[in-house]
N, C-alpha and C positions, 0 to 999 in steps of 0.2 A: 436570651439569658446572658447576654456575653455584656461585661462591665467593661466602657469604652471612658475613653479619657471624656472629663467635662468641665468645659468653662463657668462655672460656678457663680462666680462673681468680678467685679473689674473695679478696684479700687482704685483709684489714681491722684497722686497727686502730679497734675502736668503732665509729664509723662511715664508714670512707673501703672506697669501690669501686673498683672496677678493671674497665675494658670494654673488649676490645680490637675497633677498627673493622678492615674491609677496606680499609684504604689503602694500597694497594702502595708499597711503598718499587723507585727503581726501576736499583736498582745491580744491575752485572752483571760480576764481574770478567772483565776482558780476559785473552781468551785460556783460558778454561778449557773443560774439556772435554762436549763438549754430551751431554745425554742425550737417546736416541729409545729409545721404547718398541714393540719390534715389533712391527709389524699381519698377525694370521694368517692364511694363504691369501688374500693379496693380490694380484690375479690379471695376468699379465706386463701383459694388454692394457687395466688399467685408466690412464686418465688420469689423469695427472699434470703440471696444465696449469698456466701464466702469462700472466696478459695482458699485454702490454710495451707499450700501444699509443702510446706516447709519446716512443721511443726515437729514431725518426728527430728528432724535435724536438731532442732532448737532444743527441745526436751534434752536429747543427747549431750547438750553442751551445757545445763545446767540452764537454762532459762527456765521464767513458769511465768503464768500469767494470773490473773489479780481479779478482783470485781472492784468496785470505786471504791469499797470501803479500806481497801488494801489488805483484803485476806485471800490467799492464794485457793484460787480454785482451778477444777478440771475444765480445759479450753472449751471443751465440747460442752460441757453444763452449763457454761457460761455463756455460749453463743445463744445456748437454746433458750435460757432463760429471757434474753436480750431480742428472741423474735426472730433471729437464723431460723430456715426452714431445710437449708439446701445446703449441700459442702462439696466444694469444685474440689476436684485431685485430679490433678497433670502428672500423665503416665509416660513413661518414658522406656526404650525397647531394652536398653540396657547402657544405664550411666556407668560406667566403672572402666576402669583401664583391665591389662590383664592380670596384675596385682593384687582389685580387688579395692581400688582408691577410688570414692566415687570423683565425680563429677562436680558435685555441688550442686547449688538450687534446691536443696531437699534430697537429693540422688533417690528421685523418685519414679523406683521402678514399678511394679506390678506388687513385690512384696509389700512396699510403703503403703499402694495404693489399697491394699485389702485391709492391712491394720487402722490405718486412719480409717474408711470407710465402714469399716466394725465398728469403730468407737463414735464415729457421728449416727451408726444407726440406732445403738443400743441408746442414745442419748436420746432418741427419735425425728433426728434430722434426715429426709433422704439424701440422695448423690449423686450429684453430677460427675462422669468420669470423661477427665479429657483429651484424648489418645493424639500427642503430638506427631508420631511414625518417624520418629526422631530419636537419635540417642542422648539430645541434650536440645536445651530452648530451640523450638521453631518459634517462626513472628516473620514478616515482611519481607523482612532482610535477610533471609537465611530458613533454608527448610531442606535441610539436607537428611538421606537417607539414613538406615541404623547401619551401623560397621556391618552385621549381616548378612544385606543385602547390596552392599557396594555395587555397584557395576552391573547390576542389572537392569533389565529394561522395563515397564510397568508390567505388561504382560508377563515376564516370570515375576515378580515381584506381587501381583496380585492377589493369589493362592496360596502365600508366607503372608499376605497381609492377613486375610481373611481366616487362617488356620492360627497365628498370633493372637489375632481379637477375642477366638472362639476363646484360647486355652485362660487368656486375661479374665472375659468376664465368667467360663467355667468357675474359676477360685474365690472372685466377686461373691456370685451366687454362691456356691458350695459353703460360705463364712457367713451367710445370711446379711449380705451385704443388699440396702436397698438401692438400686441402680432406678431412679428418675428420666436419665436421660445422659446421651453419650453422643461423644462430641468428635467428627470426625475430621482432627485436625485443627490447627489453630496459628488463627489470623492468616488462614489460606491464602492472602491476594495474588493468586494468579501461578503457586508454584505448592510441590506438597511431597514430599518424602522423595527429592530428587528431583521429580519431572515435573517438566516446563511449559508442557502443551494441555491443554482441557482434556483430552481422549488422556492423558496418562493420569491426570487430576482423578480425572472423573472414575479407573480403572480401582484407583486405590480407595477412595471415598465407598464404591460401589461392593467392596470387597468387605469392608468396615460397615457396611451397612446390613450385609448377608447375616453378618458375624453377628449382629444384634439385633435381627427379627427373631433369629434361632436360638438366643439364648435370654435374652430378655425381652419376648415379644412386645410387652406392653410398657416396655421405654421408649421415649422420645430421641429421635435423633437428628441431633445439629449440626450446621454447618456454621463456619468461625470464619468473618471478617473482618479487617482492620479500614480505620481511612473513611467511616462516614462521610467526610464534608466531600469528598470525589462521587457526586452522586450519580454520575454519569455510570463511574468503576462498577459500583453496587450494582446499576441495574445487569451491567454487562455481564458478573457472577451468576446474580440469578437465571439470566437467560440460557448462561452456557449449563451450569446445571439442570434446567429442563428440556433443555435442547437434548442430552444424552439420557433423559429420564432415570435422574438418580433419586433414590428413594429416600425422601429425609421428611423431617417436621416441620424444624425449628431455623430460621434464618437469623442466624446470631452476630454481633459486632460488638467490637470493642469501642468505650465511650471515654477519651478522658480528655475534659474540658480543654487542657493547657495547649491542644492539639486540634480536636477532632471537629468543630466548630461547633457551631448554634443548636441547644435542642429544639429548636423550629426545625430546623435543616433536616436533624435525628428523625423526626418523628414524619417528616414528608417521605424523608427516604423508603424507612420501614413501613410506612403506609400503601409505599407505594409498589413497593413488593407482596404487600398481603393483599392486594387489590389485586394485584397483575398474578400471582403466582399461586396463590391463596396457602401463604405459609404461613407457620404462627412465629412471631420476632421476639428476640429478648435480648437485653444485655446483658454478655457473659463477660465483660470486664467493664467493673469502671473504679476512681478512686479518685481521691483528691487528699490535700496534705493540711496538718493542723499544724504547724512549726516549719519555718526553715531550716532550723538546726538538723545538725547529725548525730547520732546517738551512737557510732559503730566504728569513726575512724576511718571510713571509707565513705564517700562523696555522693551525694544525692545528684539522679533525675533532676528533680526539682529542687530549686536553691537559687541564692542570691543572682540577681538578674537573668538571664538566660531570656531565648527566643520563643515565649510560651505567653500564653494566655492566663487569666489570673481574674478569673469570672465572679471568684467568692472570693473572701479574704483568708488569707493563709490562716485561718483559726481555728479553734474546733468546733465553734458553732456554723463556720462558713463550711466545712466538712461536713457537719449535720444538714445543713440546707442545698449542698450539690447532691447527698444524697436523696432524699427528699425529692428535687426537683427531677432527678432523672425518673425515680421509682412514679411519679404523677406523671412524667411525660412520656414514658409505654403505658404507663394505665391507661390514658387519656385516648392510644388509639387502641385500646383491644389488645398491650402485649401478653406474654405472660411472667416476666419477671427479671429480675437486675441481679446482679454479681459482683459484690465487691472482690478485689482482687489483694490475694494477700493481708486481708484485712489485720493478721498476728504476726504478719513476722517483724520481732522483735528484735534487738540486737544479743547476738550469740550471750553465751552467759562467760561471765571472766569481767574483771575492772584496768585491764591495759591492754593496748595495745596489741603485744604479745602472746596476753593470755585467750583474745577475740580471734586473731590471725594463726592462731596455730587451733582454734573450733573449728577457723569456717575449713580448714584442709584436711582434719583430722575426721568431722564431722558432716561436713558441706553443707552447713548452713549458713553461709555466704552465696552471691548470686554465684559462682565459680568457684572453683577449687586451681589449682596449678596442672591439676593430673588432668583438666579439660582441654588445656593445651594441644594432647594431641588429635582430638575431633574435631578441637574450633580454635584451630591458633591465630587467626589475623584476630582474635574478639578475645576469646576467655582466653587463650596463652598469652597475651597483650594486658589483660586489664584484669584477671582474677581478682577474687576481693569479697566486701564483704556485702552488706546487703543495700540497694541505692534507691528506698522506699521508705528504709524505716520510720520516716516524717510523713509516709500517708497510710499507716498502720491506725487501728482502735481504741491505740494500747499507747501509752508513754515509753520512753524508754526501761524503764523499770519492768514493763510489764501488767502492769497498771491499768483497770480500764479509761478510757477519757467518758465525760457524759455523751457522746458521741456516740457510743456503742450504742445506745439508747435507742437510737432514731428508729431502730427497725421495729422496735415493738408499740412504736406511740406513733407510727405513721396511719395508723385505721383513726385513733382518737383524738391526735392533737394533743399538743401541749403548749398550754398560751401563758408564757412567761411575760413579766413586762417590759413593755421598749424598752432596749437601752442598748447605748453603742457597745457595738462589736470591733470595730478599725475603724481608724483613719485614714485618710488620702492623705500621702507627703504635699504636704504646698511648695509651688514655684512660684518665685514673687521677678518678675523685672523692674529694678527703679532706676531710670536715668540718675544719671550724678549730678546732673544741675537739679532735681527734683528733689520736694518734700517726701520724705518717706514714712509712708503710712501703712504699716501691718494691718493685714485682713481682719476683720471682726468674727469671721467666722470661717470654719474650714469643713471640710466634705465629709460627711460620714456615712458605714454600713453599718446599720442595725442590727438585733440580732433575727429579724425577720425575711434580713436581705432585700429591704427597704433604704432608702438612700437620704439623708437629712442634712443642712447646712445647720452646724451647732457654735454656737458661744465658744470664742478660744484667750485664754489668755495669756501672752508672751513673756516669757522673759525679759528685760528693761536691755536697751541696744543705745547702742553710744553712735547716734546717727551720726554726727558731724565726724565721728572718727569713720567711718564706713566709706564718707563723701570721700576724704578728704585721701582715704589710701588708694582710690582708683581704681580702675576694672578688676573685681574679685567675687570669690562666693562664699558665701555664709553659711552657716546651721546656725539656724535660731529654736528655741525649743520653748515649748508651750505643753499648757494643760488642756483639753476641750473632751468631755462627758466622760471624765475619771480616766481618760487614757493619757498617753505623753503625744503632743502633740511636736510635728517637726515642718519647719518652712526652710525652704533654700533659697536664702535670700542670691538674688544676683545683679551686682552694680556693674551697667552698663550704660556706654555710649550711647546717645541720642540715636534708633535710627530711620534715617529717612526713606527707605523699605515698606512701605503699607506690607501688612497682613507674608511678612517675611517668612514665618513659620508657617503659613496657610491653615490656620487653627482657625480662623474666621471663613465659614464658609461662602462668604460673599467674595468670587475672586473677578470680579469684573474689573480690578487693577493690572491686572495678571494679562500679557498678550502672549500667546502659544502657535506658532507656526509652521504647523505639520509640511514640511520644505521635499520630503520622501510619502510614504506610502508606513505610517509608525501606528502599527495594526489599535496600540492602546497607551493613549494620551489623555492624563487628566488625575486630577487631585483624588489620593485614596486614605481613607481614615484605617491606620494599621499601626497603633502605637509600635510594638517589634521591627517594623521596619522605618522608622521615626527617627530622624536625629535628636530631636526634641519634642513634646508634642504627643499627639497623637497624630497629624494628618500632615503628607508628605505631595509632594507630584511627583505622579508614578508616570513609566514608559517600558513598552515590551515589543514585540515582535516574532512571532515563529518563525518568518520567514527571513533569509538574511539579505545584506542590503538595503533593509526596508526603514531601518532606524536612523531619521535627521531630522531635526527641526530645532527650532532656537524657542526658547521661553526666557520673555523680557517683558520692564516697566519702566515705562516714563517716570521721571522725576521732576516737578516743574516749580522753580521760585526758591530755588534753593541760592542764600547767600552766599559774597564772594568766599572763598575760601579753597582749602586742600581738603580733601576726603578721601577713603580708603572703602576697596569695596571683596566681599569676600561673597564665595554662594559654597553650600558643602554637596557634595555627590558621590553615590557608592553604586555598586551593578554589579554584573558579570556578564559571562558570555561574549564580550561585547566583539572579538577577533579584533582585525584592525577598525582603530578608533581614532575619529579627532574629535576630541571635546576640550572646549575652551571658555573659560566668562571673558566678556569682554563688558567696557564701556562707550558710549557712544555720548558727544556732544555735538545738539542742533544735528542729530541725523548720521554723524562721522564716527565713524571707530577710533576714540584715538588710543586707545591699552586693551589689552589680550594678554592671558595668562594660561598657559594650557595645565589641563587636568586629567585623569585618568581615573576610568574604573576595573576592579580588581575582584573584586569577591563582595558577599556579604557582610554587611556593619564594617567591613574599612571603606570608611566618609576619606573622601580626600575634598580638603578644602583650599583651592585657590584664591589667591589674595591680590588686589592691584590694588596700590599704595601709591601719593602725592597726584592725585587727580586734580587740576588746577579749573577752578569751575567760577563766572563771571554772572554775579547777577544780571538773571533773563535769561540765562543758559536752559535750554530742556536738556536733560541727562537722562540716559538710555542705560541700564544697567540689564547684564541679561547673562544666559549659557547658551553654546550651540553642542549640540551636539549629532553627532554623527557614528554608527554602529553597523559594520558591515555582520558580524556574526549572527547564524541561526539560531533565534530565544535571544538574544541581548534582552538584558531588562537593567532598569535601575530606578535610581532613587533620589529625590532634588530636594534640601531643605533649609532652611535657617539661614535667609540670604538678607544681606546687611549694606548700607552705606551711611559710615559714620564721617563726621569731620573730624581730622586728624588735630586739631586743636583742641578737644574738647581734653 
């Protein structure tokens, strides 16, 4: 499912290219009519769930939420009405300082968790409840114990787990709370209410398990992983779980595209635990975003550029079709259901700044509060604030539903809207300067099917001769194509005589690569994020150190008298001591070397050797070497050029 850059078309006059990137353009006309693509034999009682866990906060600070018509309704009638079956609540042992100030995120203790759960049941939604053993966000990076229990070891820890859970779903139950299934812990990889080892995972999990045979026997209970595309990780979860025979149902993971890779990948993985393990799988988090903007004053997850994937188009019909696709791809192998996450939290209620920042503290319905500082200060005492989702909510900023909420109830029937663009792909144009410059006829689009169409574009009128004549620069050119605003970036460049320089033509038999060490992986990798341009880069890595050197060079043959200038861009890490350097070579000889260095991710350092004196019948050798004594070196080789310095 994963939308990869595509060379589309190759217009040329002479020598000008045409490449068009996956840059979602991310217009979505208001009010048009959404497509869902129907999911077959979708079974009544699979889940179709939302996490809200934020709502009470929200309420608190004067928010409220909408149906399309823009008449303010109750969240929970509104889900239901919309084909919600399920309502995730992230329970927490105790958010609050000794004041009395929550935490933030909902400051979703046990009490939260019994009022939301009343109100999604009397709506007739059941509930998922999700027991983080935490006093504020667990996830990956962080699964520390409740103030409580500080400093103990699993083994006492245990029996406060297990006597905790009891008294939590006690009050569940006793409020006629429908408990579905309960989640022991969340995004577990590998660590869980403090301890680090499987035997203390498995003590707290095992304890949390007791707690919910005995008080809701006939709930389902899961286990919470993050990091699909690690599908090695996954099976290694599984195993260590059955290895200590912990009693659970549901083998759970978090899904979000920008991340988590390919739902091929998804549905191997969880296949292949329900084969090996014979557990039931669901997604209890996924989400995608219909806008890049922010609605709250505080800084989105997802937003303008970042290192993420971008499989649908930021819209809200591209929102309706990630749903969609996930909810068919656990169908597809026997799961039992998907969980949008957060699907309402909306931005606090208040119209400034000031009036949104003294909600999310007063209120904590911001992801953090400041009073979180002291449980999680390198994260929430650093970054408090407010919510960093509100663009992949259901709801508009207002509150408002989008036609998107839609999806869950028109996924059994379909809804067959007719074609028509959803986004556009940004076009890249390259035109030498000695060339005619001819704009594309057509540029790249996403339907609203999540179908892919080359459509009719028409440009704005460009003053070619003034473009020629001002020399290497780039443009926005701006265009109409299937009622959207259409955008190219034009780029006028030097001639260069570099075949297949960006390596976006898969044919690299130009290309000479000479593994000189032992460089465990050499060879061209399609990975827009790691691109200087592009989607497709040559990659090189290594676990073992020492083991990183070889040089990647091409011939140039029949190039006129002249001076030229030659540049290659490179970015890595790990690399310890390193010599990396481009050099040129005439007839076989080194005669310029310029060294380079790499440093971290996305800083490209590009070396440049200038006044190259080259004799017709010259063969020219242009190339990098490189050399990486550090264990994991990896990096990244792209956008490599030799222009003549006359042009």
């Amino acid at each position: 499912m994963r939308i990869r850059t595509y060379i589309l078309q190759i217009l040329a006059a002479v020598m000008g290219i045409i490449l068009f990137s996956s840059t979602i353009s991310m217009a979505q006309a208001e009010g048009e009519t959404l497509f869902v693509r129907k999911v077959e034999n979708l079974p009544d009682g699979f889940f179709l769930g939302m996490d809200v866990s934020s709502m009470l906060s929200l309420e608190a600070s004067g928010a409220c939420w909408k149906d399309e018509t823009g008449e303010e309704r109750d969240l929970f009638a509104l889900l239901a009405d919309n084909g919600i079956n399920l309502i995730r609540i992230r329970v927490w042992n105790d958010p609050y300082d000794a004041q009395g100030h929550g935490y933030g995120g909902g400051n979703n203790d046990i009490e939260a968790a019994v009022t939301i759960g009343r109100r999604a049941t009397e709506a007739g939604m059941r509930v998922l409840i999700d027991f983080h053993y935490s006093d504020f966000w667990a996830d990956p990076a962080k699964q520390q114990e409740p103030k409580a229990w500080k400093g103990l070891n699993a083994k006492a820890k245990a029996p406060l787990v297990q006597e905790w859970t009891k008294d939590c779903l006690m009050r569940l139950r006793n409020s006629g709370v429908d408990v579905a299934m309960v989640q022991l812990g969340n995004e577990t990889n590998g660590a869980l209410c403090g301890e680090k080892t499987w035997m203390g995972i498995y003590r707290i999990m095992n304890a949390g398990a007791n707690a919910v045979r005995e008080i809701y026997p006939d709930a389902l209970i899961a286990v919470h992983f993050a990091n699909p595309e690690n599908a090695d990780n996954y099976m290694t979860y599984a195993s260590k779980l059955d290895y200590y025979k912990l009693d659970y149902d549901v083998f759970g993971t978090s899904y979000y595209p920008y991340w988590h890779g390919t739902l091929d990948n998804l549905k191997s993985v969880l296949a292949g635990i329900q084969e090996t393990y014979g557990k039931q799988v669901m997604v209890l988090e996924t989400s995608y975003a219909w806008t890049l903007a922010d609605g709250d004053f505080s800084g989105n997850t997802i937003g303008e550029g970042g290192a993420y994937e971008k499989p649908y188009p930021i819209t809200v019909q591209g929102q309706a079709n990630e749903v969609t696709d996930v909810v068919a791809a656990i169908n597809e192998i026997g799961g039992i259901g998907v969980c949008y996450w957060e699907g309402a939290w909306i931005p606090a209620g208040g119209s400034s700044y000031a009036e949104i920042a003294e909600a999310w503290e007063r209120y904590g319905c911001g992801w953090a509060s400041s009073y979180a500082g002291e449980y999680d200060p390198n994260d929430a005492g650093r970054y408090y604030g407010g919510c960093a989702c509100d663009n992949q909510t259901l709801f508009d900023f207002s509150g408002r539903a989008l036609p998107s909420l839609a999806v869950f109830k028109l996924l059994r029937t379909g809804n067959d809207a007719p074609l028509a663009v959803d986004a556009l792909d940004d076009a890249i144009m390259e035109c030498d300067l000695n060339a005619e410059i001819v704009l594309p006829a057509t540029v790249d689009a996403v339907m609203n099917d999540n179908s892919r169409q080359a459509v009719p574009v028409e440009w704005e009128q460009i003053d070619a001769a003034a473009l020629k004549s001002a020399g290497e620069a780039e443009y926005t050119i701006h265009g109409i194509a299937g009622g959207r605003e259409a955008i190219l970036l034009l780029k006028m460049v030097k001639f260069n005589y570099v075949r297949n320089g960006s390596f976006e033509d898969k044919d690299l038999s130009m290309w000479r690569c000479v593994n000189i060490g032992n460089t465990e992986q050499l060879y061209c990798e399609e990975k827009k994020t790691d691109s200087l341009s592009g989607a497709r880069h040559w990659h090189f890595y290594s676990e073992k150190g020492k083991s990183v050197c070889f040089e990647l060079e091409q011939d140039i043959i029949g190039l006129p008298d002249g001076c030229y200038s030659y540049r290659i861009s490179v970015m890595g890490g790990d690399a310890g001591d390193q010599e990396i350097f481009s050099y040129v070579k005439i007839n076989g000889e080194i005669v310029a070397k310029q060294a380079s260095k790499i440093t971290s991710w996305n800083n490209w350092d590009t070396p440049e050797i200038k006044d190259i004196e080259v004799n017709a019948g010259d063969t020219v050798t242009v190339g990098l070497h490189v050399r990486c004594n550090g264990a994991g070196a990896w990096g990244k080789i792209d956008d490599v050029a030799l222009n003549s310095s006359a042009d």
